[in-house]
C-alpha positions as semicolon CSV with decimal commas, in nm:
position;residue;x (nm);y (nm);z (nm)
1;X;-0,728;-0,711;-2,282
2;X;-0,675;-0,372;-2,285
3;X;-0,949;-0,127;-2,433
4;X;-0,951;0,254;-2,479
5;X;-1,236;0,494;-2,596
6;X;-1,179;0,870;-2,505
7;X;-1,110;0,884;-2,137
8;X;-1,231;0,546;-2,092
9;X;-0,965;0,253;-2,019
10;X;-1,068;-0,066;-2,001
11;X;-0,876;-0,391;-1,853
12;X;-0,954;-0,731;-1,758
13;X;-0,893;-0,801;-1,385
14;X;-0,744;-1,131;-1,238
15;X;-0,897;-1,144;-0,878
16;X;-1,238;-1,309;-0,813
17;X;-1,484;-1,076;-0,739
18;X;-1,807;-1,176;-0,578
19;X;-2,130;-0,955;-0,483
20;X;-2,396;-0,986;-0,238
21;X;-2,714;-0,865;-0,202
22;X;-2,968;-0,926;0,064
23;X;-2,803;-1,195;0,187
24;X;-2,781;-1,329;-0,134
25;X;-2,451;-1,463;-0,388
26;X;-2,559;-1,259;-0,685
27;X;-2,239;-1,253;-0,913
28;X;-1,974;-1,456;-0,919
29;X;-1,706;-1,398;-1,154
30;X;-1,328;-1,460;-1,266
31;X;-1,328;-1,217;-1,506
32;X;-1,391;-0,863;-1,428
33;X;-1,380;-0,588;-1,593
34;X;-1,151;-0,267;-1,442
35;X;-1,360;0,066;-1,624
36;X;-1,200;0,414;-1,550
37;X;-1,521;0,589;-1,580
38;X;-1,338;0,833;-1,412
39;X;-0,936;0,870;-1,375
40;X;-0,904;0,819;-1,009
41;X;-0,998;0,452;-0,968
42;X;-1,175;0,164;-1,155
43;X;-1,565;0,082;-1,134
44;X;-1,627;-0,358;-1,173
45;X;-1,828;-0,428;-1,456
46;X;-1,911;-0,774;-1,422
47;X;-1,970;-1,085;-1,693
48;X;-2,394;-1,090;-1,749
49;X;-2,345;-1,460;-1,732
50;X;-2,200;-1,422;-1,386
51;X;-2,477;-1,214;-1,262
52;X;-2,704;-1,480;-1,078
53;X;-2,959;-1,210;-1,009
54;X;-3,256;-1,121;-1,262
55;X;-3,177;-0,776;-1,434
56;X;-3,491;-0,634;-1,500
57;X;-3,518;-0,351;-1,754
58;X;-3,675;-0,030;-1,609
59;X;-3,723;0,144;-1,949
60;X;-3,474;0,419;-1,850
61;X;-3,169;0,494;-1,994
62;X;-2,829;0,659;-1,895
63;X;-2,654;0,796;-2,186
64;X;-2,197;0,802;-2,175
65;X;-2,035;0,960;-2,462
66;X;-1,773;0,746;-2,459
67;X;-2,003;0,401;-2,345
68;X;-2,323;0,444;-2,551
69;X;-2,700;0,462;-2,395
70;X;-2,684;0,262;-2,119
71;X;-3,005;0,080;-1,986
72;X;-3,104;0,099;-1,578
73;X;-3,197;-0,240;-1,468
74;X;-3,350;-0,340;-1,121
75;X;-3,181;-0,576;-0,986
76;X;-3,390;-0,861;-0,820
77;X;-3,349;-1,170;-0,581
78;X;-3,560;-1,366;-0,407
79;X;-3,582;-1,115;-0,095
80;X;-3,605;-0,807;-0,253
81;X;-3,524;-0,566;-0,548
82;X;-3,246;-0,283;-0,546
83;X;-3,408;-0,030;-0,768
84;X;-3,222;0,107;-1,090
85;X;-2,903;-0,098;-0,927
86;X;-2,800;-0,220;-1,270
87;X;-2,625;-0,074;-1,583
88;X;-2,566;-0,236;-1,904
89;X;-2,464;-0,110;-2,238
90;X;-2,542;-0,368;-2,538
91;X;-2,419;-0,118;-2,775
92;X;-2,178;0,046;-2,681
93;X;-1,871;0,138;-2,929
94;X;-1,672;-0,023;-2,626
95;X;-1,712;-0,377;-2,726
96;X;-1,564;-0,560;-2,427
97;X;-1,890;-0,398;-2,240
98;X;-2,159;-0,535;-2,417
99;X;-2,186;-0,823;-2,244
100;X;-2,113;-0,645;-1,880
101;X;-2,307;-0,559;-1,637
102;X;-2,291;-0,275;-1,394
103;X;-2,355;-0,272;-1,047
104;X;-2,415;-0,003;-0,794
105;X;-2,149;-0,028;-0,560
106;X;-2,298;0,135;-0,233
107;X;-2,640;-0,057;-0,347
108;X;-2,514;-0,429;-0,267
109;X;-2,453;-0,546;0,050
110;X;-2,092;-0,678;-0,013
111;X;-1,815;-0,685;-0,221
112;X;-1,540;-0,927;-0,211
113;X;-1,214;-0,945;-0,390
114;X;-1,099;-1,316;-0,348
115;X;-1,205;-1,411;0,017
116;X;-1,157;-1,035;0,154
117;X;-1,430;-0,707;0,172
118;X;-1,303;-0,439;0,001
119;X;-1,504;-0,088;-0,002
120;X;-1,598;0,185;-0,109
121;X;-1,463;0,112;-0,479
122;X;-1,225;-0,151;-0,698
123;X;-0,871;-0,155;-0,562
124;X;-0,660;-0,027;-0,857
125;X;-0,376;-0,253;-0,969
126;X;-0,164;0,104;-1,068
127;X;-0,214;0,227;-0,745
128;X;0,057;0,163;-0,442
129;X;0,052;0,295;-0,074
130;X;0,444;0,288;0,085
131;X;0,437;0,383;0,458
132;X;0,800;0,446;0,586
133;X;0,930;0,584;0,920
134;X;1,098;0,907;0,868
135;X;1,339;1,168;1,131
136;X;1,210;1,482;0,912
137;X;1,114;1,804;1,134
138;X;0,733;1,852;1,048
139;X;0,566;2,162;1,127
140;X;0,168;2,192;1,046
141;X;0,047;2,537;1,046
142;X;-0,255;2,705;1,027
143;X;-0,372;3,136;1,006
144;X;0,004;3,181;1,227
145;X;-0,095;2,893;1,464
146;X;0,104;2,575;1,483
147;X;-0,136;2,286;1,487
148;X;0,136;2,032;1,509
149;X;0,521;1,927;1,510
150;X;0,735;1,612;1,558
151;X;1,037;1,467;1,461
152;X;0,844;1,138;1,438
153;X;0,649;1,118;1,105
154;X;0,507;0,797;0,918
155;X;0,522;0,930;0,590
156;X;0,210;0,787;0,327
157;X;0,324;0,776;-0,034
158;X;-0,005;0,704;-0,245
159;X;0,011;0,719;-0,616
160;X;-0,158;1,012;-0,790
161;X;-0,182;1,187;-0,439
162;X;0,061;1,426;-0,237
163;X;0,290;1,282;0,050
164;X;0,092;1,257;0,342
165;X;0,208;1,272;0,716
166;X;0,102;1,149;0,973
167;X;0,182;1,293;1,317
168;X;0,154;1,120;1,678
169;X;-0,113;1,215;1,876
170;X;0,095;1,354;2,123
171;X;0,297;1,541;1,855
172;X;-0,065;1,715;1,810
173;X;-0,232;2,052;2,011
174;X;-0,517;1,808;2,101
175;X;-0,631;2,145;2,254
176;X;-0,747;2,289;1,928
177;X;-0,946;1,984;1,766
178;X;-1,322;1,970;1,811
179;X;-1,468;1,671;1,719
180;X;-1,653;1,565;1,412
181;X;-1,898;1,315;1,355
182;X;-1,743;1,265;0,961
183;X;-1,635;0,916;0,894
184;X;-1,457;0,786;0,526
185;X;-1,372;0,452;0,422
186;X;-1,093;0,402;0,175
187;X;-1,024;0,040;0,017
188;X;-0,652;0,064;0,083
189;X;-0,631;0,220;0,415
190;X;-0,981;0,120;0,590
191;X;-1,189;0,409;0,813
192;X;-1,120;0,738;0,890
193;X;-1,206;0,944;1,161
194;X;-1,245;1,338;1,147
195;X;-1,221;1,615;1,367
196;X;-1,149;1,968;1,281
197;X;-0,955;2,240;1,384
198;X;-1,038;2,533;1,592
199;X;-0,816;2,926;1,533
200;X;-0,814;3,219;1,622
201;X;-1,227;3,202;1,683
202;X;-1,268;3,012;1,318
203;X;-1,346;2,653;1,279
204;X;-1,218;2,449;0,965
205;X;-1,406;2,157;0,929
206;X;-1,274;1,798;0,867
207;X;-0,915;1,915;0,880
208;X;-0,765;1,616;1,036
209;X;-0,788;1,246;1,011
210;X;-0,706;0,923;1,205
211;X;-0,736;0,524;1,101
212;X;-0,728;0,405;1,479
213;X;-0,769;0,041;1,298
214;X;-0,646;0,052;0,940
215;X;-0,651;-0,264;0,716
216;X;-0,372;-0,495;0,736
217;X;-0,140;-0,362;0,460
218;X;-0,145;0,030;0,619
219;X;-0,091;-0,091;1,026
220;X;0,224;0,140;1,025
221;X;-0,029;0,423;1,048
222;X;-0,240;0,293;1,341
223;X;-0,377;0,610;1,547
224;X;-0,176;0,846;1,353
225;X;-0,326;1,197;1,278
226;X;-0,261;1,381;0,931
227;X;-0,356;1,664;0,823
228;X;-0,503;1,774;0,471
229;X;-0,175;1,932;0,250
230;X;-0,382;2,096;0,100
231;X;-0,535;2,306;0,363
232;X;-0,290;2,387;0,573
233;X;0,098;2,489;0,589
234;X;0,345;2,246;0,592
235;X;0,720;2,331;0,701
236;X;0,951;2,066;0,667
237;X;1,301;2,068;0,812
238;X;1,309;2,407;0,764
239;X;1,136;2,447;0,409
240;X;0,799;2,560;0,367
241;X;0,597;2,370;0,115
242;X;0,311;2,488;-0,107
243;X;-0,024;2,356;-0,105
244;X;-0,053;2,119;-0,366
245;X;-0,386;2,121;-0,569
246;X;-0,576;1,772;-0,551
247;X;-0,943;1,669;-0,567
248;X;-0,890;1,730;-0,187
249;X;-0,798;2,139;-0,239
């Protein structure tokens, strides 16, 4: 099933998804629902009847032009309640979410796709991450300064994003990171480590990342560093790119 309203796409998923909350199996399901609520990556909306926990209507609402007026539900177990957790739209012009349900991501304690945690959002089917070794001459740049260069790049391709490098460490002027207490999960690549970049007496924050232990399916890039595109200068053999303009920029 594939449903469309405005910018809203809707598509039945084939994984099993399962949620917990406070210690608790709350939904259970075979059938999810992929929503682009937004157009960088899906949001679950789950079958009611898979939803073991009690949805409890708050009274408030949550209007979507494209969904209808939603209605915020607490969701309860027998240990607790996550307040306003819970979404549902009974009439929404999007038919295939009347019967869905909703739930706050960051407000459950787990998700799991089949028998494996996935975070921070729904893995989207459309979207692919190739790492491949590459010999290109990578220069990072900065105000004049040259942050990095090697001759040793993984290169990232990541669909709807720009190619990203990453860089050994000792390919790296260690000497002008500071460190950062910023940390980002992604559900294709795992955690993310920050620090940023000290030059010419001005700091840029949160300029440069690292996975030192990335999820199975991105190991090539295991204590890598890249830098943000689109925040610095990249010169590569010998041409200097532009800075491409992402959600990132």
């Amino acid at each position: 099933m594939d449903g469309r309203r405005g910018r809203v796409r809707v598509e039945t998923g084939t994984k099993r998804v399962r949620v917990y909350l406070h210690g608790e199996l709350i939904a259970d399901t075979r059938a999810p629902l992929l929503v682009w609520e937004v157009p960088y990556f899906p949001t679950y909306y789950l079958p009611a009847a898979d939803v073991r926990a009690e949805l409890r209507e708050t009274g408030a609402t949550e209007r979507s032009p494209s969904r209808g007026e939603g209605r915020v539900l607490d969701v309860v177990t027998g240990s607790g309640v996550a307040s306003e957790a819970g979404l549902r739209f009974p009439d929404s012009p999007i038919e295939a979410l009347r019967d869905a349900v909703r739930l706050d991501w960051g407000a459950m304690d787990e998700w799991l796709e089949e028998d494996e945690p996935v975070y921070v959002h729904a893995r989207d089917p459309y979207s692919r991450v190739d790492i491949l070794a590459s010999s290109r001459h990578v220069r990072v740049e900065l105000d004049g300064v040259v942050l990095a260069e090697s001759r040793a790049p993984r290169l990232l391709f990541e669909t709807g994003l720009p190619v990203r490098f990453y860089l050994p460490l000792s390919d790296v002027r260690r000497d002008l990171l500071r460190p950062s207490g910023t940390v980002t999960r992604c559900p294709y690549k795992g955690t993310a480590e920050y620090w940023s970049v000290e030059v010419n007496g001005t700091r840029h924050e949160d300029l440069v990342w690292i996975y030192r232990a990335p999820l199975p399916e991105s190991q090539k890039i295991a204590g890598l560093a890249c830098f943000y595109n689109e925040k610095v200068d990249l010169v590569v053999d010998g041409e200097r790119w532009e800075r491409p303009r992402t959600p990132f920029s």
